[in-house]
Rosetta silent file (secondary structure, phi, psi, omega in degrees, C-alpha in Angstrom):
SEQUENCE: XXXXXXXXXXXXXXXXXXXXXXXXXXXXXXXXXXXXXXXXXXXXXXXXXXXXXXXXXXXXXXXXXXXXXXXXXXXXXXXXXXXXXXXXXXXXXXXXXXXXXXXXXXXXXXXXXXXXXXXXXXXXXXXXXXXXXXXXXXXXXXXXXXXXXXXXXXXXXXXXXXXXXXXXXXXXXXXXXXXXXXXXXXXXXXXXXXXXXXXXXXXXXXXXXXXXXXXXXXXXXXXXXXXXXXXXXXXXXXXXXXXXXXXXXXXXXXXXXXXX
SCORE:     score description
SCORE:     0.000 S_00000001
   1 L     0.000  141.691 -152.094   77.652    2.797    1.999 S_00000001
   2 H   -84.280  -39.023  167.051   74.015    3.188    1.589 S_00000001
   3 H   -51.855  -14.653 -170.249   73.892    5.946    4.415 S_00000001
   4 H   -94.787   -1.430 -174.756   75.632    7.844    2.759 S_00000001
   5 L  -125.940   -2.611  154.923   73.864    8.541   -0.325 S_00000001
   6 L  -106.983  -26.729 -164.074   70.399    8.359    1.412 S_00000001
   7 L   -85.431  150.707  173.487   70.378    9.830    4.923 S_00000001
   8 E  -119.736  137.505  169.829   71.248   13.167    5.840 S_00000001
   9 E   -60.835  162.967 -171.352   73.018   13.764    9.264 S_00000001
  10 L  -117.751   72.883  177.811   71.088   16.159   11.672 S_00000001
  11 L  -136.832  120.156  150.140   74.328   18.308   12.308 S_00000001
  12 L   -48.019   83.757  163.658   73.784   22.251   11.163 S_00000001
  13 L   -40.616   95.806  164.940   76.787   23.226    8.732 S_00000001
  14 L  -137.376  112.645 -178.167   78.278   25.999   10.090 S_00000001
  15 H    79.308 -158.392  154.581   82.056   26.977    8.916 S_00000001
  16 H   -22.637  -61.697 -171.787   85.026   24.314    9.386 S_00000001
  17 H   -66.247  -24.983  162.429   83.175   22.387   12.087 S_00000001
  18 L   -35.643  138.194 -179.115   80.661   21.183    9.332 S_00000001
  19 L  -128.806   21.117 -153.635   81.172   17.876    8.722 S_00000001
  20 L   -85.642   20.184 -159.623   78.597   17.151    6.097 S_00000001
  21 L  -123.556  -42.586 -177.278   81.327   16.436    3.294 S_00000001
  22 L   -67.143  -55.293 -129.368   82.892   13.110    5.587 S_00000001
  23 L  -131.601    9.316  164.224   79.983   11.477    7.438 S_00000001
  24 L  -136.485 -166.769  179.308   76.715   12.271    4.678 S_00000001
  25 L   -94.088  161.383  163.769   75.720   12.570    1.187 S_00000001
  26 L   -65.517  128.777  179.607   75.956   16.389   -0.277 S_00000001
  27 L   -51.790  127.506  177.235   73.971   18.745    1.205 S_00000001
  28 L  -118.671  161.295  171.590   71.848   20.602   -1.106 S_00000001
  29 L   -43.452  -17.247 -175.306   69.755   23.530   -0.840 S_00000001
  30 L   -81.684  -54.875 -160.097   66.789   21.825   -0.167 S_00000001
  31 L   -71.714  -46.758 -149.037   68.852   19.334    2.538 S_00000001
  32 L   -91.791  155.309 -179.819   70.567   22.081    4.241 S_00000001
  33 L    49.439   56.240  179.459   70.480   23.603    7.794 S_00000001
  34 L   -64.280  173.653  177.111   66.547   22.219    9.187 S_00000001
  35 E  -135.570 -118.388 -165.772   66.487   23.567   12.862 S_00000001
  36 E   -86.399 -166.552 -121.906   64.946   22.308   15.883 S_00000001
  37 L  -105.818  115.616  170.442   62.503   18.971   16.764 S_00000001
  38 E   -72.076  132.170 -170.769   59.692   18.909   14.265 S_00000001
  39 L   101.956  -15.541  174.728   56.460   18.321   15.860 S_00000001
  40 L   -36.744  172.314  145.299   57.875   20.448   19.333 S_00000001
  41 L  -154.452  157.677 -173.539   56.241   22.346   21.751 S_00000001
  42 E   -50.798  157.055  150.393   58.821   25.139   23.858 S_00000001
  43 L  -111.213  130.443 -174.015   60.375   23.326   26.859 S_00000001
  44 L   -81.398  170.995  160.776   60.461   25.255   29.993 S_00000001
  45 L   -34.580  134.920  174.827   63.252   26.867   32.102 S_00000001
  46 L    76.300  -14.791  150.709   64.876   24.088   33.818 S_00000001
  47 L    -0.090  -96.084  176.827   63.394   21.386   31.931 S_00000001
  48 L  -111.245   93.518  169.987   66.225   19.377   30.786 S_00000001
  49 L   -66.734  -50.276  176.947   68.819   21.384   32.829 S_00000001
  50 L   -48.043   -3.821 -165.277   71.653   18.953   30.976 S_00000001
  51 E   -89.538  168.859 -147.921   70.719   20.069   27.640 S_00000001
  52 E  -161.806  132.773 -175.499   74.026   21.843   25.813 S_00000001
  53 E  -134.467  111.622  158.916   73.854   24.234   22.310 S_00000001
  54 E  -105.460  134.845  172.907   77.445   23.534   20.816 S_00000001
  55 L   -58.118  -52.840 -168.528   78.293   26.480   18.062 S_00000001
  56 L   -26.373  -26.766 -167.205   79.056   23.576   15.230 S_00000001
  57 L    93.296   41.006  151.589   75.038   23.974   14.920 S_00000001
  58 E  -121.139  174.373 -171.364   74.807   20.647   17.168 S_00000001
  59 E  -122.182  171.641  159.317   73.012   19.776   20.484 S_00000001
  60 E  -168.636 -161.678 -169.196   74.378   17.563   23.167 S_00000001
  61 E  -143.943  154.389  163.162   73.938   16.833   26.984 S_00000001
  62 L   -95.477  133.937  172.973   76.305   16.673   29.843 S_00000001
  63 L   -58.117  -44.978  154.058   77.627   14.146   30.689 S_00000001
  64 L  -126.473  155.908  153.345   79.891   15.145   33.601 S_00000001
  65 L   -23.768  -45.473 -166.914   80.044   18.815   34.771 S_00000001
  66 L  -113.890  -11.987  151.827   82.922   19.268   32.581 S_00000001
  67 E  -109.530  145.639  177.289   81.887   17.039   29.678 S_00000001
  68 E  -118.650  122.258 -178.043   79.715   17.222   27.312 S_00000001
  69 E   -94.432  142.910 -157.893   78.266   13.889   25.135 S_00000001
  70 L   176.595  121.378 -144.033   77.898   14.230   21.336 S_00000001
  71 L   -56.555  168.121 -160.459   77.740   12.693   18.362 S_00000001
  72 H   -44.856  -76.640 -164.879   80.681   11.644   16.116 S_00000001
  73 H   -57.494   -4.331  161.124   79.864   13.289   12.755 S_00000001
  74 H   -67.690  -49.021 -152.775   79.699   16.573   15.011 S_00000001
  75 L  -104.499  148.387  163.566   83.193   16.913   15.399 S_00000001
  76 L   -41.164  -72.305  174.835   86.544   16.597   13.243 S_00000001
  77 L  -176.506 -165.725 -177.549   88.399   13.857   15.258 S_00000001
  78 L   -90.372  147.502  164.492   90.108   13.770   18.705 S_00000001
  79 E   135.743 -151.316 -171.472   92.324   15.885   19.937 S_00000001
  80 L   -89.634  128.208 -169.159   92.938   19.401   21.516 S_00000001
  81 L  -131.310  143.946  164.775   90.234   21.952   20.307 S_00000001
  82 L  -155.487   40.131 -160.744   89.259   25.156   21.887 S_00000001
  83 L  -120.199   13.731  176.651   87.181   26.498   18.798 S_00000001
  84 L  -131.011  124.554  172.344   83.999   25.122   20.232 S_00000001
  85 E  -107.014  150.567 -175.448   81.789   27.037   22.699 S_00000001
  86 E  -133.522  133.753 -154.187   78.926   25.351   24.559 S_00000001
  87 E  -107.345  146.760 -168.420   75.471   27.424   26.093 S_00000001
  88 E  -144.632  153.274  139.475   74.127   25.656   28.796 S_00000001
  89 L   114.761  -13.463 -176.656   71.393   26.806   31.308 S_00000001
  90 L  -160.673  157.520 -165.498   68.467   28.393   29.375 S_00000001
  91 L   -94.727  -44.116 -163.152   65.752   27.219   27.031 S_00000001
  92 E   -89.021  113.266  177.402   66.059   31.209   25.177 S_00000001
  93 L   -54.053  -29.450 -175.280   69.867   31.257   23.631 S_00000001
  94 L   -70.439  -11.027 -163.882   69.149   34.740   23.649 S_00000001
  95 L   -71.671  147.794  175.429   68.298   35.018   27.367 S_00000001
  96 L  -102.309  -53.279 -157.725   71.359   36.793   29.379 S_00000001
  97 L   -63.141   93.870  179.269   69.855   35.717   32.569 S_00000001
  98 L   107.860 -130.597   -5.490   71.220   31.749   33.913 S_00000001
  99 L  -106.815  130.195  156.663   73.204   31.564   30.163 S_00000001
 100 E  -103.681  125.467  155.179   76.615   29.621   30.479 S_00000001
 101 E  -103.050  155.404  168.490   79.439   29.771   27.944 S_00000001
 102 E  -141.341  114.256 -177.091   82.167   27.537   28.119 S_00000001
 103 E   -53.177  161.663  153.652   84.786   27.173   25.806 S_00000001
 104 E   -70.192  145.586  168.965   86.495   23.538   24.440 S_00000001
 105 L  -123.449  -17.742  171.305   89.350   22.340   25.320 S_00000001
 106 L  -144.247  164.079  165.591   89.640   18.721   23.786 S_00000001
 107 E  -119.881  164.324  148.592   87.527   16.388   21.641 S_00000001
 108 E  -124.804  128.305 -166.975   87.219   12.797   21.719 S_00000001
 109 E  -127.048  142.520  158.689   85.488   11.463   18.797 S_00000001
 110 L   -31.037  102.868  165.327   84.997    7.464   18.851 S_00000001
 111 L   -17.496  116.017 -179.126   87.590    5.188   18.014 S_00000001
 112 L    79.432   28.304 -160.582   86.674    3.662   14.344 S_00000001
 113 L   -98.139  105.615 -163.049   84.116    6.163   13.489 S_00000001
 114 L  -131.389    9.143  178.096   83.918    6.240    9.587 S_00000001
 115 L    98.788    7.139  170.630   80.031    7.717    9.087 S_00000001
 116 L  -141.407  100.449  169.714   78.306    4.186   10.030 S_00000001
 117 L    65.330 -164.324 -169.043   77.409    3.717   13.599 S_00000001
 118 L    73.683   -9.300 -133.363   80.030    4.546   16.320 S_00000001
 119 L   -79.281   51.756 -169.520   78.251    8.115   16.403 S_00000001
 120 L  -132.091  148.354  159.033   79.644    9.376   19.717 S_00000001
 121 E  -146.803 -175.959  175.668   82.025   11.643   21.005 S_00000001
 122 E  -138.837  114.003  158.039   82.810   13.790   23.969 S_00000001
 123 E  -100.466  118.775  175.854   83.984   17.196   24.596 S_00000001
 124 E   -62.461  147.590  164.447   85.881   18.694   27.839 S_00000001
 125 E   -92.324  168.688  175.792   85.083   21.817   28.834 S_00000001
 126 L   -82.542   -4.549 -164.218   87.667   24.708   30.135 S_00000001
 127 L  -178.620  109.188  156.591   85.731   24.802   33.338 S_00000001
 128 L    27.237  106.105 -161.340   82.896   23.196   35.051 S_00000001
 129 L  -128.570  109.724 -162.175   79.374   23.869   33.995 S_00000001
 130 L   -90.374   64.636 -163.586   77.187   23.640   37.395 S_00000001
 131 L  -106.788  162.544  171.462   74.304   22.123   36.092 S_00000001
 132 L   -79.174  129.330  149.676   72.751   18.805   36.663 S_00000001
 133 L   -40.755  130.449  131.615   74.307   15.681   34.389 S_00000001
 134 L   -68.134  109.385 -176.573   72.622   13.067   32.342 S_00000001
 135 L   -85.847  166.071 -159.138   73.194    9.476   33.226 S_00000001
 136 L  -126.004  155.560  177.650   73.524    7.130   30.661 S_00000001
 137 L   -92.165  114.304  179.607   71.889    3.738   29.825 S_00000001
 138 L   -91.390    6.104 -152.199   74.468    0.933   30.749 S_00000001
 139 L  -169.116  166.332  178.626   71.911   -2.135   29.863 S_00000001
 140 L  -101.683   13.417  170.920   69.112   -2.226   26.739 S_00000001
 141 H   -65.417  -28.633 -176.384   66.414   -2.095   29.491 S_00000001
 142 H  -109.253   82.917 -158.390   65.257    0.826   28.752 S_00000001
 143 H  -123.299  -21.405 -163.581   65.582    0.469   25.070 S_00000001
 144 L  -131.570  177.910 -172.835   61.944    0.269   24.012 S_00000001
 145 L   106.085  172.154  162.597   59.100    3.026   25.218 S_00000001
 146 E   -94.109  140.389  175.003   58.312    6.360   24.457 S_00000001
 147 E  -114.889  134.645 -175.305   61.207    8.541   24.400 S_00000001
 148 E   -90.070  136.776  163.950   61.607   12.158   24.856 S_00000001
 149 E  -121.202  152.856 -170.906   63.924   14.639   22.345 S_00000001
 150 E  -155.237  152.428 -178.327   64.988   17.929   22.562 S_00000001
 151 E   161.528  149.499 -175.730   67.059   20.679   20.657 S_00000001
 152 E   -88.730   21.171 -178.541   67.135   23.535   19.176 S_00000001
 153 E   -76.685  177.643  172.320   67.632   22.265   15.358 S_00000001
 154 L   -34.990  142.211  139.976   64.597   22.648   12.733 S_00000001
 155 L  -125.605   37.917  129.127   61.309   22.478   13.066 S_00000001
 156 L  -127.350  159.330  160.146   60.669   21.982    9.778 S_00000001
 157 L  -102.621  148.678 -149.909   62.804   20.661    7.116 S_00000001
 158 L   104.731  -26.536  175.734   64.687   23.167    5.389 S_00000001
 159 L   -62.611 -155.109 -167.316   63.931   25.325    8.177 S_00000001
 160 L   -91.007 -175.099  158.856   65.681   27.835   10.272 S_00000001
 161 L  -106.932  173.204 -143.288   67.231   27.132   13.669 S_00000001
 162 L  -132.108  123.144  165.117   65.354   27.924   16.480 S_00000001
 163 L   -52.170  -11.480 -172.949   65.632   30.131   19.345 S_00000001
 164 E  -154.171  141.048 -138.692   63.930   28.263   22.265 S_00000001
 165 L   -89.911  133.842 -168.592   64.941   24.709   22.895 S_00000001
 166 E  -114.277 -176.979 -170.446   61.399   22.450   21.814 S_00000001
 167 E  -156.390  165.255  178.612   61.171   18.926   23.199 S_00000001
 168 E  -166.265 -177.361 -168.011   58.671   16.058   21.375 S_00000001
 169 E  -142.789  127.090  179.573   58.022   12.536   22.469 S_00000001
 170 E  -137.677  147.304 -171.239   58.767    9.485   19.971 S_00000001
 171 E  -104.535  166.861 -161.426   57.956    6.095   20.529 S_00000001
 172 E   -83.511  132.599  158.927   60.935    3.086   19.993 S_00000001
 173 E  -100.670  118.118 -173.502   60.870    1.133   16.570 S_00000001
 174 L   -46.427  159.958  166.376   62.125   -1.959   16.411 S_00000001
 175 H   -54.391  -21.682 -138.481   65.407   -3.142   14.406 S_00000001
 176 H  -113.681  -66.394 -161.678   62.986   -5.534   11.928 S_00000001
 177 H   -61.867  -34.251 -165.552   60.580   -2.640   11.544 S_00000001
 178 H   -72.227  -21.578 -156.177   62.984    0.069   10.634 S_00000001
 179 H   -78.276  -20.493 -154.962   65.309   -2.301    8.463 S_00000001
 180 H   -85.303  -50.969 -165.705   61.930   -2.490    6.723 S_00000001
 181 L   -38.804  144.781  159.513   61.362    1.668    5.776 S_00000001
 182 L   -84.345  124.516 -160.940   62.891    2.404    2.646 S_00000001
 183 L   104.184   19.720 -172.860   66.803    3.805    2.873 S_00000001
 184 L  -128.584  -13.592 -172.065   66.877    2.225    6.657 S_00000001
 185 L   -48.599    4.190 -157.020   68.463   -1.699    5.401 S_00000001
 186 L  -105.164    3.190 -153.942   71.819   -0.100    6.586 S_00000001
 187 L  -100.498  118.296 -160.180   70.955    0.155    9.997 S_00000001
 188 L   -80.622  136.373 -151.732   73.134   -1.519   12.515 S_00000001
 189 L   -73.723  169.358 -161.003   71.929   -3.500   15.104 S_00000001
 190 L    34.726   17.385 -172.260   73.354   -2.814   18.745 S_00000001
 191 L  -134.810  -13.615  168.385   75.150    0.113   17.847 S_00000001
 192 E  -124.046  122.210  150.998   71.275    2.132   16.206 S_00000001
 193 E  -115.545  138.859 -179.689   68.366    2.641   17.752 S_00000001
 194 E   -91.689  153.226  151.891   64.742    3.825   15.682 S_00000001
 195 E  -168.613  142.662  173.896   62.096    5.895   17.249 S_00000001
 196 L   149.473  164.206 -173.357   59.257    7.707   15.537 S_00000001
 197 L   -77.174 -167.828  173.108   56.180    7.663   14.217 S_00000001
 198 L  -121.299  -30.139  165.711   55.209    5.668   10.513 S_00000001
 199 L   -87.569   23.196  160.920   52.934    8.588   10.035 S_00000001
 200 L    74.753 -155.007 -168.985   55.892   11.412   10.556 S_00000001
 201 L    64.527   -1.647  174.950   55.375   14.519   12.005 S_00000001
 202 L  -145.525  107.750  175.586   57.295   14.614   14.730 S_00000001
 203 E  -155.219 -177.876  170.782   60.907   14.030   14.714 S_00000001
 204 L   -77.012 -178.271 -169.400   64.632   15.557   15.287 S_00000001
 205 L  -171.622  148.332 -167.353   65.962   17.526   12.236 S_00000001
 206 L   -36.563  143.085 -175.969   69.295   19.098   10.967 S_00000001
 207 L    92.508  -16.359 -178.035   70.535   21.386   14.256 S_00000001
 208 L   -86.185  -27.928  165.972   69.501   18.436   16.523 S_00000001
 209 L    11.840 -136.437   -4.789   73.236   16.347   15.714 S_00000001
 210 L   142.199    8.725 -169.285   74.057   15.171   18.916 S_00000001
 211 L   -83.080  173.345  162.381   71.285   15.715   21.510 S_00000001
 212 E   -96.950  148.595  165.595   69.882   13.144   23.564 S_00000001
 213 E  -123.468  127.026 -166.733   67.197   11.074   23.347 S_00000001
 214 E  -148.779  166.912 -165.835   66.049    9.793   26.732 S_00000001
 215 L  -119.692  157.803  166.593   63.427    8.478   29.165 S_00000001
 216 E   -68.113  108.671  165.459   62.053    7.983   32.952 S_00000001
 217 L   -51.765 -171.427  166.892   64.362    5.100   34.656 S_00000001
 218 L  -103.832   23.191 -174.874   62.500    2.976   37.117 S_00000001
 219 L  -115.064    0.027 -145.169   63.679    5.566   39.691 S_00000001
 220 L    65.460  -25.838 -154.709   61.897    8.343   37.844 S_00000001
 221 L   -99.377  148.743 -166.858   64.986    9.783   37.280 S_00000001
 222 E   -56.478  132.582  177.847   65.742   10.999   33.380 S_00000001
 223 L   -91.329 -173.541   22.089   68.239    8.346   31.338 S_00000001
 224 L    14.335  131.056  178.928   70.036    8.844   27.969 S_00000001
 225 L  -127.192  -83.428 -164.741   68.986    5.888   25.723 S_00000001
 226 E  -121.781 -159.783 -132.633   70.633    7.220   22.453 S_00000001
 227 E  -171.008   89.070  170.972   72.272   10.010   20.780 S_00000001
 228 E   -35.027   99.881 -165.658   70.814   12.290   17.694 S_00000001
 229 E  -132.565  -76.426 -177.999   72.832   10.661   14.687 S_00000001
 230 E  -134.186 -168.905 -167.303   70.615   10.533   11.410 S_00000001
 231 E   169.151  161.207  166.430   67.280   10.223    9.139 S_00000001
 232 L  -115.103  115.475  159.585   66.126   10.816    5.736 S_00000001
 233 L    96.924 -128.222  178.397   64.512   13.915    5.164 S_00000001
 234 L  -177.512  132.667  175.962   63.030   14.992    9.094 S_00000001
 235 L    38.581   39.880 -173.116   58.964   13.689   10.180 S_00000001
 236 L   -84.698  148.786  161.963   58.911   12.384    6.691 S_00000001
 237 L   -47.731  161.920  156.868   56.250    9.009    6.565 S_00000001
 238 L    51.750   21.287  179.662   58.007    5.756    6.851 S_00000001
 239 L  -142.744   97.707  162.681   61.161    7.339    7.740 S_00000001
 240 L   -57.076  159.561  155.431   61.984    7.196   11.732 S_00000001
 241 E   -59.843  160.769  166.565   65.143    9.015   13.401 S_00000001
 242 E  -114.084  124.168  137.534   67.923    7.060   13.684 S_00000001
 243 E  -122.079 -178.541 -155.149   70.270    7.229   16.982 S_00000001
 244 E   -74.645  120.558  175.443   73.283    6.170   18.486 S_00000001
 245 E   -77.213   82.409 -130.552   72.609    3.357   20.961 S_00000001
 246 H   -67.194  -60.563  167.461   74.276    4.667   23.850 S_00000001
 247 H    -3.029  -49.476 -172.920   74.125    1.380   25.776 S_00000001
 248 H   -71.975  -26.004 -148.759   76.161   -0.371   23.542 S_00000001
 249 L  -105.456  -19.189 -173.777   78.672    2.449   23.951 S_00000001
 250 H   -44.810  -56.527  162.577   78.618    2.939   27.822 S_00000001
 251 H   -37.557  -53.708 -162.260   81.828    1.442   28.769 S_00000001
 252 H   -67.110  -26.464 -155.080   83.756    2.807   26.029 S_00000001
 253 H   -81.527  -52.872  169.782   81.945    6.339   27.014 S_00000001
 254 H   -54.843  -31.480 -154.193   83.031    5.929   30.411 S_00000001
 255 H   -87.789  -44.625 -157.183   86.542    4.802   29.969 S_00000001
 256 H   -71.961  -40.260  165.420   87.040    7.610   27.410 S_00000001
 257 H   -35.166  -43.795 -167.012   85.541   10.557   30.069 S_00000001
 258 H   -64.480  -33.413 -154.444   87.974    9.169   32.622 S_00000001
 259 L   -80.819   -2.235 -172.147   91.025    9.777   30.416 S_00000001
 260 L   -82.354    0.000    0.000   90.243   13.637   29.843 S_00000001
């Protein structure tokens, strides 16, 4: 599979929960552990209240109170886990003040999920996290636009991870254009979405795994479009993000959420 020997996943190896030996090519020193959205500026308290620092060295959002959505290639597979804690609640991980932890208690990783598209999962929490939710895109309307990202992975690549959760703005690239970039011919339509610039400089980056990338509804109110799943290199020319198209996935997302 072509992803697998060009793209690198934007999931932080850290321990067991690394997954970079299943769902990428091997990480090398050069490759390994970038940290949060290249091209950031800080996001303030309260910002993105929904945004979620999973220990794996991934990002994600909630979904429900008690779930959190996040990509495939984060996670092992489905079933009962309680080896993953998730910080909720503050921009500084280091901040004491608002900080939530909440342990895991199950995963759900997508049905067919083999390292090419599918790039979703879910994890229950042990308890409630009282924070405001992310809604999800059920339709491609809001599919195109500039889209906002956020996470606390590299901001450079090769960097460090980052203590205070950055945010950037990327605008949507078509299926046509990205198929065009070289090391993107793999990418599959309704299930991948591109956004990013053709002259780089701003993109997600290893530590970013599993965050959302999302937009202003026609309500105002913030959406999920996609789902921080891969890239070659990070704000590289000619080489957009890749995510998860969470539309295509909404039912299945829902369905799966119910059963936890």
């Amino acid at each position: 599979m072509q992803k697998l020997l060009t793209a690198l996943k934007r999931c932080l190896a850290v321990g067991a929960a690394a997954l970079a030996i299943a769902s990428l090519q091997p990480v090398s020193a050069a490759q390994a552990a970038p940290s949060p959205v290249v091209g950031g500026s800080r996001a303030a308290q309260g910002e993105f209240p929904f945004m979620v620092r999973l220990s794996m060295g991934c990002g994600g959002a909630l979904y429900t109170q008690q779930i959190v959505l996040t990509a495939a290639h984060c996670v092992n597979g489905t079933g009962a886990n309680t080896g993953i804690t998730a910080t909720a609640g503050v921009v500084d991980l280091q901040s004491g003040t608002g900080r939530v932890q909440v342990r895991s208690t199950y995963v759900y990783r997508a049905p067919g999920y083999n390292g090419d598209g599918k790039d979703w999962a879910l994890i229950k929490l042990a308890s409630p996290i009282n924070l405001p939710t992310l809604k999800i895109a059920t339709t491609t309307q809001y599919n195109t636009g500039t889209f906002t990202v956020a996470g606390w992975g590299a901001a450079t690549e090769g960097g460090a991870q980052q203590r205070y959760l950055l945010k950037a703005t990327v605008p949507f690239v078509s299926d046509a254009a990205c198929r065009g970039y070289s090391g993107y011919s793999g990418l599959i339509a309704n299930e991948e979405i591109c956004a990013g610039y053709a002259s780089g400089g701003v993109d997600t980056c290893q530590g970013d795994s599993g965050g959302p990338m999302f937009r202003r509804d026609s309500a105002n109110a913030w959406v999920q479009v996609g789902i921080v799943s891969w890239g070659i290199g990070c704000a590289r020319p000619n080489a957009p993000g890749v995510y998860t198209e969470v539309s295509t996935f909404a039912s299945a997302i829902a369905s799966a959420a119910a059963s936890l």
